[in-house]
C-alpha positions as CSV (number, residue, x, y, z in Angstrom):
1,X,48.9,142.6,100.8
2,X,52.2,144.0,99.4
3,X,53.2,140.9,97.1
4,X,57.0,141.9,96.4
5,X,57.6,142.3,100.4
6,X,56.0,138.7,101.4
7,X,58.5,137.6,98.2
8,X,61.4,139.3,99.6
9,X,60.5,137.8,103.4
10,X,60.4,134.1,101.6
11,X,63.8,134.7,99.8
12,X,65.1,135.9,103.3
13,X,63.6,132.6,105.3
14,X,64.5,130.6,102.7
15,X,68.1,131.4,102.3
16,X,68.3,131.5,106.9
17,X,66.9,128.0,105.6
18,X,69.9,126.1,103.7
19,X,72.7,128.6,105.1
20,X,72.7,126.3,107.9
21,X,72.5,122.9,105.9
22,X,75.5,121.2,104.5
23,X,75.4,118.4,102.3
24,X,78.6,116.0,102.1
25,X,78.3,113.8,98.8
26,X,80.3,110.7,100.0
27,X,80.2,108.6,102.9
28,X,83.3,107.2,103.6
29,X,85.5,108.6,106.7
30,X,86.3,111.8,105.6
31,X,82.7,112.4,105.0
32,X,81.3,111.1,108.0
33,X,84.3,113.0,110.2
34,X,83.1,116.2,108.2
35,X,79.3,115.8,109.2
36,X,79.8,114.5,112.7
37,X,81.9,118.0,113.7
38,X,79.5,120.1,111.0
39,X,76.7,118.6,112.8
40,X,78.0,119.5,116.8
41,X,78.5,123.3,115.1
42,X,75.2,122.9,115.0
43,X,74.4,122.6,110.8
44,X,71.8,120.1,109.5
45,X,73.7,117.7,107.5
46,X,72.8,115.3,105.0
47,X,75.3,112.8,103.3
48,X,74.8,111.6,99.8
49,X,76.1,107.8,99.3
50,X,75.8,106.4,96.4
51,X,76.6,102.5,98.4
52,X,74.2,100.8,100.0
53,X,75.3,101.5,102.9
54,X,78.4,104.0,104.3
55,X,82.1,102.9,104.5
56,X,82.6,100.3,102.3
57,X,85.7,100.7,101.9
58,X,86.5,101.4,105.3
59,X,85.5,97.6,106.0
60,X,88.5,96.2,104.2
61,X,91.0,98.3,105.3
62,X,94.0,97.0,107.9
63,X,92.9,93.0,106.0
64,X,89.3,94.0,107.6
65,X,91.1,94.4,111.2
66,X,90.5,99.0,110.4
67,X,94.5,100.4,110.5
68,X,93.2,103.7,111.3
69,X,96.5,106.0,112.8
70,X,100.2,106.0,112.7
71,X,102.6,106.6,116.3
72,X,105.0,108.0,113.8
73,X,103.3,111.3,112.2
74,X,105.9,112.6,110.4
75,X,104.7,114.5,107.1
76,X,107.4,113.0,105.2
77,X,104.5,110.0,105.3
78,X,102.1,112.4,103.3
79,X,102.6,112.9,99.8
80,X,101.4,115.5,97.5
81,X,102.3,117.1,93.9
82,X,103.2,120.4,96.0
83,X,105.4,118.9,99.2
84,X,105.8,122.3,100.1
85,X,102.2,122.7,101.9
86,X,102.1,119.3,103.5
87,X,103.3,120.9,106.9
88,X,100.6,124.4,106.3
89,X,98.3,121.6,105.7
90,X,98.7,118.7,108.4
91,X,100.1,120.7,111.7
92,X,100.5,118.8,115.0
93,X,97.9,120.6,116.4
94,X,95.6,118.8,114.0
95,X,97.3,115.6,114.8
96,X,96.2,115.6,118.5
97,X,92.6,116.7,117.4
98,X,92.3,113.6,115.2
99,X,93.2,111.5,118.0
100,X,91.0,113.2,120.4
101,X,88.5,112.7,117.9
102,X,88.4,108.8,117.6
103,X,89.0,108.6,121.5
104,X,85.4,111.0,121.4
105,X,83.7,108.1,119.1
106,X,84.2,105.3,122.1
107,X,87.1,103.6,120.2
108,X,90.1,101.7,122.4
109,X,93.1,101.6,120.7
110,X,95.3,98.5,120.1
111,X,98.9,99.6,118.9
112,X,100.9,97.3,117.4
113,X,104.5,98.3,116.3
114,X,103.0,102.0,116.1
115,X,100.2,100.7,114.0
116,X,96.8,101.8,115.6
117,X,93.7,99.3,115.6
118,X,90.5,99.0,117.1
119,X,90.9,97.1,120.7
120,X,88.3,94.4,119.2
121,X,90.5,94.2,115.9
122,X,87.2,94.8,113.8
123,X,87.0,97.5,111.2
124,X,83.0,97.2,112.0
125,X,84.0,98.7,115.3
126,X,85.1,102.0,113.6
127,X,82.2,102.0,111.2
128,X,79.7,101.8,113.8
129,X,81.2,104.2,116.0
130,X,81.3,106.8,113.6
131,X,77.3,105.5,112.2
132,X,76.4,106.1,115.9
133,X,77.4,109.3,116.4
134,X,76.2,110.8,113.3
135,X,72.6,109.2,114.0
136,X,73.4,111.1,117.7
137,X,73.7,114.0,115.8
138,X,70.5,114.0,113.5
139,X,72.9,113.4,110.4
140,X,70.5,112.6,107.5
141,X,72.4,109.8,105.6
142,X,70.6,108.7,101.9
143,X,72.4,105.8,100.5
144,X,71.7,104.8,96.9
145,X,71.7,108.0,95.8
146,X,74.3,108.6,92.8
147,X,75.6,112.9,92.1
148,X,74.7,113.3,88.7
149,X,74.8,116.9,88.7
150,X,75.9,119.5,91.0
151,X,75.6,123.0,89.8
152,X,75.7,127.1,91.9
153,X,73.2,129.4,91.5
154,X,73.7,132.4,93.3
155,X,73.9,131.2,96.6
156,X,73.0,128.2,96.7
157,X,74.4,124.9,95.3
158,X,71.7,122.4,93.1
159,X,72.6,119.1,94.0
160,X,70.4,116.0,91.7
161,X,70.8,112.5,92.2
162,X,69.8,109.6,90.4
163,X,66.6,110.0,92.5
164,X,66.0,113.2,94.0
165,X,67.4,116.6,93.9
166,X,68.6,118.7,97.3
167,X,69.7,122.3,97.8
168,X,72.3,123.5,100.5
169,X,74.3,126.7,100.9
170,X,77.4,124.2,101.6
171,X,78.8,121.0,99.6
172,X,81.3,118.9,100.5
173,X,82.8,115.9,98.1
174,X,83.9,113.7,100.2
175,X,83.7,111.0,97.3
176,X,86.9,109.5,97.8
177,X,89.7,108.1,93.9
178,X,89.6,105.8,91.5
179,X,91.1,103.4,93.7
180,X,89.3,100.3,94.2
181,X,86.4,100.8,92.7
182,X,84.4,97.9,93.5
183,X,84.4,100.2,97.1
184,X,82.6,103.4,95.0
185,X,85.5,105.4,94.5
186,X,84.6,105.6,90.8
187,X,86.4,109.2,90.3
188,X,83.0,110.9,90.4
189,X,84.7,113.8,92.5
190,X,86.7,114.6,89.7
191,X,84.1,115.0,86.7
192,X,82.2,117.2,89.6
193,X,85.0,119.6,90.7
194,X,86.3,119.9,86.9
195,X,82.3,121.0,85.8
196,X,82.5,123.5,88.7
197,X,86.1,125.2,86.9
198,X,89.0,123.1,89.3
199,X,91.9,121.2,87.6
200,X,93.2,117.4,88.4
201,X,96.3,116.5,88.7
202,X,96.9,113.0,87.1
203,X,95.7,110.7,89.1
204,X,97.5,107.2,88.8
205,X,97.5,104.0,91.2
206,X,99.6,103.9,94.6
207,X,99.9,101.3,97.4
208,X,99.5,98.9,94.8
209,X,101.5,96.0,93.6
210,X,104.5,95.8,91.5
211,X,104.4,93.9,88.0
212,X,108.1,92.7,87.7
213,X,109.6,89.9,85.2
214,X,111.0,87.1,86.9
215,X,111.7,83.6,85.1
216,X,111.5,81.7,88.6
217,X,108.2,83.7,89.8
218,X,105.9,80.9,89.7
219,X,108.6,78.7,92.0
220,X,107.9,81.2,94.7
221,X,104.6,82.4,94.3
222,X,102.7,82.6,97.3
223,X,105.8,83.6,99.7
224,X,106.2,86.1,102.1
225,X,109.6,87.2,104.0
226,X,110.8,89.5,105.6
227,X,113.1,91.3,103.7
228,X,114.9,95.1,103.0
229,X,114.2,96.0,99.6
230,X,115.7,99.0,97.6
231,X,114.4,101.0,94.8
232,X,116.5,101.8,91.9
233,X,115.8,104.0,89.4
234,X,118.6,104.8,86.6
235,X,120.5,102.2,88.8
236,X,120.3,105.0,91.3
237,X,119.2,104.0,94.8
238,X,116.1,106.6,95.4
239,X,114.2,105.0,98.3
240,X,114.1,101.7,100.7
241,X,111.9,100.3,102.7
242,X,111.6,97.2,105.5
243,X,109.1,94.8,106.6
244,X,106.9,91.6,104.8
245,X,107.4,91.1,101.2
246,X,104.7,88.9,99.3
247,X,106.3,87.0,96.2
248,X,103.4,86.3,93.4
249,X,103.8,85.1,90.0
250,X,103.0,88.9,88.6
251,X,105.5,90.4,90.9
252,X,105.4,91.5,94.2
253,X,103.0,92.6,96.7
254,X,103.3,93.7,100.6
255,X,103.3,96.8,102.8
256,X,107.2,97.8,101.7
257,X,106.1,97.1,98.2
258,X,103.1,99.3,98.1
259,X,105.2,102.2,99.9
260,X,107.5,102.0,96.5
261,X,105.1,101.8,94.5
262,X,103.7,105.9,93.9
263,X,107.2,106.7,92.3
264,X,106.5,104.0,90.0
265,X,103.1,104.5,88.9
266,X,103.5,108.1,88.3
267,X,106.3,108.1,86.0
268,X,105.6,107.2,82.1
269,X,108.8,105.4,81.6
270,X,108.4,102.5,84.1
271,X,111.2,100.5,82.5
272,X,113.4,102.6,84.5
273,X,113.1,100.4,87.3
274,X,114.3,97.6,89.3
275,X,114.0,96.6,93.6
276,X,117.0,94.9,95.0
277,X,115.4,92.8,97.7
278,X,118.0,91.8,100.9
279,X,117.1,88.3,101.6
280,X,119.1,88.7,104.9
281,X,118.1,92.3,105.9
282,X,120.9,92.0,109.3
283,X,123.7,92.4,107.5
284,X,123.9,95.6,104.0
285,X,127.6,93.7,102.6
286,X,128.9,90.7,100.9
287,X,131.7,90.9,103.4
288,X,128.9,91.1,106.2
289,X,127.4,88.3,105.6
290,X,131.0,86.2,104.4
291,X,131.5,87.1,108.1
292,X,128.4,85.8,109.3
293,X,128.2,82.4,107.0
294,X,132.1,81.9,108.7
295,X,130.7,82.1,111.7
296,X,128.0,79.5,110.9
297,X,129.8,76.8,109.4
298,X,131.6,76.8,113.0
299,X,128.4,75.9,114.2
300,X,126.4,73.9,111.5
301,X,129.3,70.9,109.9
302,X,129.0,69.0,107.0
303,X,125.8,71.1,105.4
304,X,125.0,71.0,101.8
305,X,123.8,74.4,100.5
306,X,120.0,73.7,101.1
307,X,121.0,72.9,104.9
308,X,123.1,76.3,105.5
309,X,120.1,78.0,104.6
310,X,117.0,76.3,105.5
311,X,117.4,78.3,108.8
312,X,116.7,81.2,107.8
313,X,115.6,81.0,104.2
314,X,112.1,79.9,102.7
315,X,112.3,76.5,100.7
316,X,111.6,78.1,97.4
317,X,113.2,80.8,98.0
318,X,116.4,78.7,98.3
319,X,115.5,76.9,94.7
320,X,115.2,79.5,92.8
321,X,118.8,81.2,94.0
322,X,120.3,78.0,93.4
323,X,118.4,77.6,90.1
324,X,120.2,81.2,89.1
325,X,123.5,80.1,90.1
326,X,123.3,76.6,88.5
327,X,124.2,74.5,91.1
328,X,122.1,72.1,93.1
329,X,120.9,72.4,96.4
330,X,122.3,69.4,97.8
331,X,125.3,70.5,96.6
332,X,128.3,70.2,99.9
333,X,128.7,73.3,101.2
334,X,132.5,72.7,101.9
335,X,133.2,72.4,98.2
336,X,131.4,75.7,97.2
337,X,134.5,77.6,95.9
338,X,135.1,81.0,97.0
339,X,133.8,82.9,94.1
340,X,130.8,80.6,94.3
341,X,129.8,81.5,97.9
342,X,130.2,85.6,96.8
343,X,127.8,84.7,94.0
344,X,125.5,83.2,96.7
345,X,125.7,86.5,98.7
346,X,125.0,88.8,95.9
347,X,121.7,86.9,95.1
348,X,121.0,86.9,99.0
349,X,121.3,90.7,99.4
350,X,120.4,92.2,96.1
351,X,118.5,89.6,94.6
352,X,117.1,92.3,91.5
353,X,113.7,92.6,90.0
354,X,112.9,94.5,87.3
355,X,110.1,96.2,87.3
356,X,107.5,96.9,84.4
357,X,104.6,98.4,86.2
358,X,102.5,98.5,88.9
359,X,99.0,97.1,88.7
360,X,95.5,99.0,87.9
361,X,93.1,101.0,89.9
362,X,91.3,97.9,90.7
363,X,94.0,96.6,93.1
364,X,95.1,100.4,94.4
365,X,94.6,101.4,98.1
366,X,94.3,104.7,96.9
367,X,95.7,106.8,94.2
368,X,98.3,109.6,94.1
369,X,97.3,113.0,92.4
370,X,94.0,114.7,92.6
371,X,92.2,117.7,93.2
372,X,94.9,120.5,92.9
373,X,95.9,121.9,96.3
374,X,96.5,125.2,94.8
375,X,93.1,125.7,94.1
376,X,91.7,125.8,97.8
377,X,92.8,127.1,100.9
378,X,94.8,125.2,103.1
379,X,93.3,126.4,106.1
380,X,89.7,125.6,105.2
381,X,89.8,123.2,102.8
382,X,87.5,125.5,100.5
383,X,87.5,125.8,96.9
384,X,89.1,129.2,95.9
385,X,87.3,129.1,92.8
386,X,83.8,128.2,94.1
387,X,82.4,130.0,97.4
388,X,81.1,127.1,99.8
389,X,82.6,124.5,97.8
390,X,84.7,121.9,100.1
391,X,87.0,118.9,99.7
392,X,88.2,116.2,102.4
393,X,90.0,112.6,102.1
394,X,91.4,111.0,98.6
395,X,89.9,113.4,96.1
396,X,92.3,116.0,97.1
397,X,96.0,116.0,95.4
398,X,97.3,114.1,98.5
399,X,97.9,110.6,100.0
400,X,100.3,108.8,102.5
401,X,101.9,105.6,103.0
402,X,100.7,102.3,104.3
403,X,100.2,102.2,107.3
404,X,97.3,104.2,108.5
405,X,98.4,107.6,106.8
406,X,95.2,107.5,104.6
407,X,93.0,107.3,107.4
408,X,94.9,109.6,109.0
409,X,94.2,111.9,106.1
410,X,91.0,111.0,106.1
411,X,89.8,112.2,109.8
412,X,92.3,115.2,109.6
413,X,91.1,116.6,106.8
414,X,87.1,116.1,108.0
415,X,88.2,117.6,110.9
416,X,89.5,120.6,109.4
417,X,86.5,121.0,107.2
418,X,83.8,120.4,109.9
419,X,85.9,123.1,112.2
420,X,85.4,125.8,109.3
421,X,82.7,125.5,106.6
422,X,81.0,128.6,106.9
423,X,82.4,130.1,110.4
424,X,81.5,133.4,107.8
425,X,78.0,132.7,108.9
426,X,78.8,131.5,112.8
């Protein structure tokens, strides 16, 4: 028996063998939306979790209720170090495939105000949607089983784990940021793509809260409103957002918050900054709203400060402005002076908080910065630097407002990946 021709004929098999497997370390939703379309191309896919189970983090997302799209798509809602390839990377063509997707998976959509939900309002309805069709699929999913290692040779990655080691022709890390990492996201997808030669860009917190210093905080903590709130930076106005403000004793929380809150976090000097929160977000003026107060003393007669507000205006809320302007809330309203009532609207519209830092990792959605777009191919999602090296979801240099952007990411960019890894082969 010729020995070196049965070697070459194992080599052969062997490599027919693991060009057609993929393994995705991470199972979260970019990871599963990679191996569900990998899997219908026909690839034997394992994922690599090191949870006890998949989507963790998926479970808390939209208060546990799964905010998983956005009616309004606009990439001005994606954010990256390189704005420039947002558009190369997220086209609308990719848009309607992510939608077709979750319609594929059984989901009924509920949409609130844009926002997309599952019909039962249950993020377990999205994670067992997407758990069902992967087990459909054959999907081989290993949970407790933590990447310590992931090293090329030749042609074939070396994956070891905690437990086990695994070899595959194609990797994916699908392994999610640093943010939140009670959920996993732990920021092993960095330490592995920096071994393998790629770059990170600094990675900080974002959709997180706002630290701010406020004497009266703890005399509103615990408030939400809804509110228009303005970000200064320099004194410069730079961005503005609308909808539910919380007010804590640390600072501020809620969805207009966290949308502020990247611009923050990535800058060194945070001390730059303050939000001008609009109490009464109908009218933008002092003379506005002199106009509208005129209108409701017609209505509303012998009110004392407290009562001209009360309408509209949270309790504490009202304390704390009056405990700023040094006057009592019982105080008559008739005998506010004039340039008392203008002091009353300047607090009401720009009430200002200044701002000395966001909170940690710990309390982040997700995290802004990342795996360097540069350094794959926007069409494929493959490392340029590593052959058969992919990346999907939050360890990429990229991430999007509240709101269901990051979910959005999250199936687009799983999509993309499961469409291409190794069409060379196909």
């Amino acid at each position: 028996m010729n020995l070196s021709h049965f070697h070459d004929s194992y080599v052969i098999i062997t490599m027919v063998i693991y060009m057609k497997q993929v393994i995705v370390i991470g199972g979260g939703p970019s990871g599963l939306t990679t191996a569900i379309c990998a899997a219908k191309r026909g690839y034997r896919v394992t994922i690599l979790e090191q949870n006890k189970s998949c989507l963790k983090k998926l479970l808390i997302t939209g208060n546990g209720h799964c905010n998983y799209w956005n009616e309004d798509q606009n990439n001005v809602h994606y954010h990256t170090t390189d704005n420039d390839e947002v558009d190369k990377l997220l086209p609308d063509s990719l848009k309607k495939e992510a939608l077709k997707f979750i319609e594929s998976l059984g989901i009924v959509p509920k949409i609130k105000n844009g926002y997309y939900y599952p019909f039962s309002n249950q993020a377990t309805s999205m994670k067992e949607a997407l758990l069902t069709e992967s087990n459909r699929l054959g999907v081989s999913i290993k949970t407790e089983q933590t990447v310590v290692k992931l090293e090329k040779h030749k042609d074939l990655f070396l994956i070891t784990t905690d437990k086990n080691q695994f070899q595959s022709s194609y990797v994916v890390l699908a392994t999610g940021s640093k943010a939140y990492p009670k959920t996993g996201s732990d920021g092993l997808g960095y330490q592995l793509a920096t071994k393998l030669g790629h770059t990170i860009t600094k990675v900080h917190p974002s959709l997180v809260q706002l630290e701010g210093n406020e004497k009266y905080a703890k005399d509103w903590n615990g408030v939400r409103a809804d509110v228009t709130v303005s970000l200064y930076k320099n004194k410069n106005k730079i961005k503005e957002e609308s909808g539910e403000i919380q007010l804590t004793e640390y600072g501020l929380s809620g969805i207009c918050i966290f949308n502020l809150s990247r611009e923050i976090a990535s800058n060194q000097n945070k001390n730059l900054y303050d939000v001008l929160i609009n109490f009464t977000p109908w009218v933008t003026t002092s003379e506005e709203l002199d106009i509208w107060f005129k209108n409701r003393e017609k209505i509303l007669k012998k009110r004392t400060i407290e009562q001209m507000l009360e309408g509209f205006l949270n309790y504490k809320i009202i304390h704390v402005i009056t405990k700023k302007m040094h006057i009592a809330p019982d105080y008559d309203w008739c005998n506010m002076s004039k340039a008392k009532k203008w002091e009353l609207y300047k607090w009401l519209i720009s009430y200002p908080v200044h701002v000395s830092g966001t909170k940690s990792f710990e309390h982040a959605q997700v995290c802004s910065g990342g795996l360097n777009l540069k350094e794959v191919h926007i069409d494929t999602l493959e490392s340029k630097k590593v052959k058969g090296l992919y990346f999907v979801g939050e360890v990429l240099d990229v991430d999007g407002d509240c709101g269901g952007y990051n979910l959005g990411f999250a199936w687009m960019s799983g999509l993309k990946v499961g469409k291409h890894i190794g069409e060379e082969y196909d």
